[in-house]
C-alpha positions as CSV (number, residue, x, y, z in Angstrom):
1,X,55.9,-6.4,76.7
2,X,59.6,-6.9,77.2
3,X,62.5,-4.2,76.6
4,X,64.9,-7.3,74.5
5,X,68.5,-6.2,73.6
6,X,70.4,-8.0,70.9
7,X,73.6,-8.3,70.6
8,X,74.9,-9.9,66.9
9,X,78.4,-11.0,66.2
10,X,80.9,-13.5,65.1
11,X,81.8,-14.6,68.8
12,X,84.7,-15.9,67.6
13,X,85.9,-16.8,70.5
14,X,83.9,-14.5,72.7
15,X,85.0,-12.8,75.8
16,X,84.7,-11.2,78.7
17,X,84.8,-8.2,77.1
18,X,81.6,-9.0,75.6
19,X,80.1,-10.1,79.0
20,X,80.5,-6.7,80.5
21,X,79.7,-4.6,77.5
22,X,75.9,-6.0,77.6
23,X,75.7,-6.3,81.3
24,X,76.3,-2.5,81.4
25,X,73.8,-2.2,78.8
26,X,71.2,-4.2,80.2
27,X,71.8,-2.2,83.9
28,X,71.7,1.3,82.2
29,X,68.9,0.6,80.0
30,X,66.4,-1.9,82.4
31,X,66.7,-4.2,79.8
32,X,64.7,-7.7,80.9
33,X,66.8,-9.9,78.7
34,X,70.3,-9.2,76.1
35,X,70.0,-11.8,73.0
36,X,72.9,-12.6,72.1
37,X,72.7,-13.7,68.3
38,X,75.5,-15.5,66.7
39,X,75.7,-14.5,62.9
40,X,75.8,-17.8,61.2
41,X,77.3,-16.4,57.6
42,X,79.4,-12.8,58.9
43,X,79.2,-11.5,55.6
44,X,81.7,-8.5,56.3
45,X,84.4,-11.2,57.5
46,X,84.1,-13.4,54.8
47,X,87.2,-14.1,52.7
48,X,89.1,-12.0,55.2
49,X,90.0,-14.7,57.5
50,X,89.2,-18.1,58.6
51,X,85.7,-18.4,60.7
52,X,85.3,-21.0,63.2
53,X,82.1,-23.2,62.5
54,X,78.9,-21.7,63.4
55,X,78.1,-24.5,65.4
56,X,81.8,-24.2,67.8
57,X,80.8,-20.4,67.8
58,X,77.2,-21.2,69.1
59,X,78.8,-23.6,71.8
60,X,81.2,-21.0,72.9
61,X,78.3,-18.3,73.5
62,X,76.5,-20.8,75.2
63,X,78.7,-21.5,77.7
64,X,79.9,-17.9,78.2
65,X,76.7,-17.3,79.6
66,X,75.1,-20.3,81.0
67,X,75.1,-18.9,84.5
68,X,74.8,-15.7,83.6
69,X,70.7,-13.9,84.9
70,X,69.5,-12.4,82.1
71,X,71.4,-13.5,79.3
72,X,70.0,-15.6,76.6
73,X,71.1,-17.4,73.2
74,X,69.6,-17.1,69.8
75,X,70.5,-19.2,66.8
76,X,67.7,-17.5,64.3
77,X,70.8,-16.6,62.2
78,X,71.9,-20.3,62.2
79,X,68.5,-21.5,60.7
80,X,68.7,-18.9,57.9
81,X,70.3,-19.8,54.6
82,X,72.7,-17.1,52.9
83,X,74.6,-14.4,54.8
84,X,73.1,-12.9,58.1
85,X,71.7,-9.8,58.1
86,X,70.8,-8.0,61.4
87,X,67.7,-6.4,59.8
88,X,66.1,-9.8,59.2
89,X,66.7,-11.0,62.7
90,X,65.3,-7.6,63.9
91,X,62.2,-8.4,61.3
92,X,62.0,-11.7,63.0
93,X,62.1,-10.9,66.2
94,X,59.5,-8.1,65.6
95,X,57.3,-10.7,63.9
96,X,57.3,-13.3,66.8
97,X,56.9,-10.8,69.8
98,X,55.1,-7.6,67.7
99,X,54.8,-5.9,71.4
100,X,58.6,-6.6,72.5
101,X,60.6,-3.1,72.4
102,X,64.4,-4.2,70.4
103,X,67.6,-2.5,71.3
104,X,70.4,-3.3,68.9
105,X,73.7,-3.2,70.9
106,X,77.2,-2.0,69.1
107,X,80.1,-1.4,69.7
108,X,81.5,1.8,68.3
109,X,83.4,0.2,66.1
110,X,80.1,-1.2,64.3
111,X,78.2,1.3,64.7
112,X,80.6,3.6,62.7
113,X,79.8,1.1,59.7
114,X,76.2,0.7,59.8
115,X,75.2,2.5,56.9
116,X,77.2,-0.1,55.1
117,X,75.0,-2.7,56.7
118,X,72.3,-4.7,54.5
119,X,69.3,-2.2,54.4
120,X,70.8,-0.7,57.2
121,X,68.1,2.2,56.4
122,X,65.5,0.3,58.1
123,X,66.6,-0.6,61.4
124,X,65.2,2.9,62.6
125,X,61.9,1.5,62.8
126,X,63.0,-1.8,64.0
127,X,64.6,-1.2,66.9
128,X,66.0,1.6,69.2
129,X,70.0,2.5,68.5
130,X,72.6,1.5,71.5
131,X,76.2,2.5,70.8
132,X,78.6,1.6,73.8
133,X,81.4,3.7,74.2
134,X,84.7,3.7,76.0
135,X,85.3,6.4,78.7
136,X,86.1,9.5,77.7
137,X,86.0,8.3,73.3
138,X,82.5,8.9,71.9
139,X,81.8,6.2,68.9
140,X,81.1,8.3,65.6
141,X,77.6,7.1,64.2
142,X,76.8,7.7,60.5
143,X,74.3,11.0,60.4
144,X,71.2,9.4,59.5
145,X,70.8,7.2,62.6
146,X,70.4,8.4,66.1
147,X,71.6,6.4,69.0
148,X,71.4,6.1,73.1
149,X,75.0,6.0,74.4
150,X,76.0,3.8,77.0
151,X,79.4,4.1,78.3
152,X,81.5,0.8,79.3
153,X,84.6,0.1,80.9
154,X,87.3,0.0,78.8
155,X,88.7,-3.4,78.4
156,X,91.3,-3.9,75.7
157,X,90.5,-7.5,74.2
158,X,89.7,-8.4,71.1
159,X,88.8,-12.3,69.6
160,X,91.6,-11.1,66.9
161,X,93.8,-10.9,70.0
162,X,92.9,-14.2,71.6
163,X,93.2,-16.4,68.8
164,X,96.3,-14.7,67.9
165,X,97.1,-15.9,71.3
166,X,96.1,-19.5,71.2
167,X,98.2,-20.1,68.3
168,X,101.3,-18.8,69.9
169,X,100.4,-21.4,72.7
170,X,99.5,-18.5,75.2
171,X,96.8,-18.7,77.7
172,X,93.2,-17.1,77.8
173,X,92.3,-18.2,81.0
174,X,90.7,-15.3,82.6
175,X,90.0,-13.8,79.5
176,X,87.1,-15.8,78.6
177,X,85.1,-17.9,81.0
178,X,86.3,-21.1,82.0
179,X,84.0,-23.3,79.5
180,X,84.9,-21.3,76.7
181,X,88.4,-22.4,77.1
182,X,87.8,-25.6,78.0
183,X,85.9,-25.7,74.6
184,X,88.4,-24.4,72.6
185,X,90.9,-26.9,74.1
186,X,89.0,-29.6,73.7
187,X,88.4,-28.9,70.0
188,X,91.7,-27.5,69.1
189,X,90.5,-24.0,67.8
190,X,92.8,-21.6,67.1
191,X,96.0,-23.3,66.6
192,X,96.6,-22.4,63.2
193,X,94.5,-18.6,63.2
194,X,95.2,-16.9,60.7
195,X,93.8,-13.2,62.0
């Protein structure tokens, strides 16, 4: 049996932020391995702003933590047709490891959304609850979920920020690993973002 947390998100680009965020998590809570999931279709971003491909997202994520103990890739959401939903990767995951223990990691941010999320009502029995918070600011969680709270250094960077920041011709270097901008140089992402 092994205690997996997943970590869902557009990654687009991700960042170092995200790195420490699950490293705390995976430190607090003994985790043996944080899956980080990239959402193929982000329903809740769609038609709000241009999305990199899944596939540049997927490469990015994959070299953010390619030397990183601990850390691992899934692209379950990329296989799936339609928009991705976190309770059918939990349902997935549950299915192909039925003795696994799953911790869903959010940010407060998310988490004060979730009963917005696709049958968010059944994540309860899915997985355990992790909300990461920001010293000193307690996430708000929607009453009829219950949560472990992790608290994380606060960094203030956001993939909103960055790209905002490519297109302006600014560096990221140190911002995200090395081989995510090398990536994002090499394909010209972000030099038009839009938000």
């Amino acid at each position: 049996m092994s205690r997996v947390g997943v970590f869902g998100g557009t990654f687009d680009p991700p960042h170092i932020a995200h790195l420490v965020l699950v490293s705390e998590v995976r430190h607090a809570l003994g985790l043996d391995e944080v899956r980080f999931v990239v959402a193929g279709d982000p329903w809740q971003k769609a038609g709000v702003r241009t999305i990199s491909s899944a596939h540049d997202r997927y490469d990015m994520v994959d070299a953010a933590i390619a030397d990183a103990s601990g850390l691992t890739l899934s692209d379950v959401e990329l296989r799936r047709d339609g928009p991705s939903y976190s309770v059918d990767t939990l349902r997935e995951f549950a299915q192909d490891a039925p003795a696994d223990e799953f911790f869903l990691i959010l940010g407060a941010d998310a988490a004060a959304g979730l009963d917005t999320w696709h049958s968010s009502g059944d994540l309860n029995g899915l997985c355990e609850i992790v909300v990461v918070d920001r010293p000193g600011e307690r996430g708000q969680l929607p009453p009829s979920f219950t949560a472990t709270r992790v608290e994380s250094p606060s960094m203030d960077l956001s993939s909103t920020a960055l790209r905002q920041r490519v297109a302006a011709g600014r560096s990221i270097r140190y911002m995200v690993p090395d081989r995510v901008v090398s990536i994002i140089e090499s394909r010209g992402l972000y030099r038009d973002a839009d938000g």
